[in-house]
N, C-alpha and C positions, 0 to 999 in steps of 0.2 A: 504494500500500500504506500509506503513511504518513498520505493521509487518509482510509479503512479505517477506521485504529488509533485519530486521533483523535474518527470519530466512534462509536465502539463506546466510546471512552471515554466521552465527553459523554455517550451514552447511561446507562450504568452509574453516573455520578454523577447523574445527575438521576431515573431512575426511583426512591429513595425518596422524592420531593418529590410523583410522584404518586398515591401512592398514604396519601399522608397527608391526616390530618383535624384540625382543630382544634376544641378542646370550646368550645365558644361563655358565655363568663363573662355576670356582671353588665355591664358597661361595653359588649360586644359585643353583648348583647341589646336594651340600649337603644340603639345608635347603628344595629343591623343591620335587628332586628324592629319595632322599636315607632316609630309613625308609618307603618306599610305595610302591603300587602296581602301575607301568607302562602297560597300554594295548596298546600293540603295532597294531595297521589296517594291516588289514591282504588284497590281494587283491581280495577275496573271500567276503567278507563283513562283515567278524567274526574276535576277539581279542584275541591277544594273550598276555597273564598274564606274565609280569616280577616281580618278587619280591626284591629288593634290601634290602638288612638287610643292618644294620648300622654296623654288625659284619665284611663287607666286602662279604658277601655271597649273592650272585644272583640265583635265583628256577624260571624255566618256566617251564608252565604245557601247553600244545597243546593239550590235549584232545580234548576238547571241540570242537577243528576246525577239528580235524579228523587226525592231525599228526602222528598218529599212521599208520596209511598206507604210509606213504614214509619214518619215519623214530622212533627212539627212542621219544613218546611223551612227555616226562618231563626229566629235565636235571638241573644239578646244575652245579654250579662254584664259581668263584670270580668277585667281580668289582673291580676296581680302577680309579681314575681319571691322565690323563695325560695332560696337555698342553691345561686345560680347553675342555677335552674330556671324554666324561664317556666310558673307557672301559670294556669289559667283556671275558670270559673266561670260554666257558663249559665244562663238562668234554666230551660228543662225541657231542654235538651241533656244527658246521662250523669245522667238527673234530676235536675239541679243537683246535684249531688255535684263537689266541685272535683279537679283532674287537673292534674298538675304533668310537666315535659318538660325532661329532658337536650335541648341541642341541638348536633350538630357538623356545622362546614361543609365538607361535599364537594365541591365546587366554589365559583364566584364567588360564584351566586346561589340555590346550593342546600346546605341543611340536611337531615339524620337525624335525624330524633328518635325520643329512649326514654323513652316512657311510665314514669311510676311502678308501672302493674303492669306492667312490662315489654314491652311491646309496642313496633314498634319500626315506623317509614316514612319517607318522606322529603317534600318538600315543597320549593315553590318560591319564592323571595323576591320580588314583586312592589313596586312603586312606592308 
């Protein structure tokens, strides 16, 4: 009975640690995202490859998902971060119009992000 109690305890202190997020700053951005491949969930069930250089340069490739049928499948640009937001900037991706992203970490190696018009997915941290 007593270790029952203890671990009903353990349990009840530790479930709000899972279900917590952390808003991903300036500093978390650069040490988490940048330098790596982001797959962003696609609502099809396949990933979509961001590459952020530390040069400032962002490369998506949509092959893979079949982007090639609605639009230009690989694209480059710029990143930058704004107001603890990781922005981006392709050249005909969102028609080059730039798009800026909250991000929090749900996990190790995954992220949420909220679009500036509000849109919202998540995406997987890659190497």
């Amino acid at each position: 009975m007593k270790l029952l109690g203890i671990t009903c305890l353990s349990t009840l202190v530790l479930m709000p640690s899972l279900g917590s997020t952390e808003t991903l700053g300036e500093a978390e951005i650069r040490r988490d995202i940048i330098g790596r491949t982001v797959y962003l969930s696609t609502p099809l069930g396949g990933e979509l490859p961001l590459i952020f250089r530390s040069s400032g340069k962002v490369d998506g490739n949509g092959k893979a998902i079949g982007l090639g049928r609605y639009f230009k499948p690989s694209d480059s640009g710029r990143w930058w971060i704004d107001a603890n937001r990781l922005c981006q900037k392709f050249q005909s991706w969102n028609k080059g119009r730039p798009m800026c992203f909250a991000l929090e970490r749900t996990g190790a190696n995954k992220v949420k992000w909220t679009r500036d018009n509000g849109r919202t997915g998540g995406a997987r941290i890659g190497n």
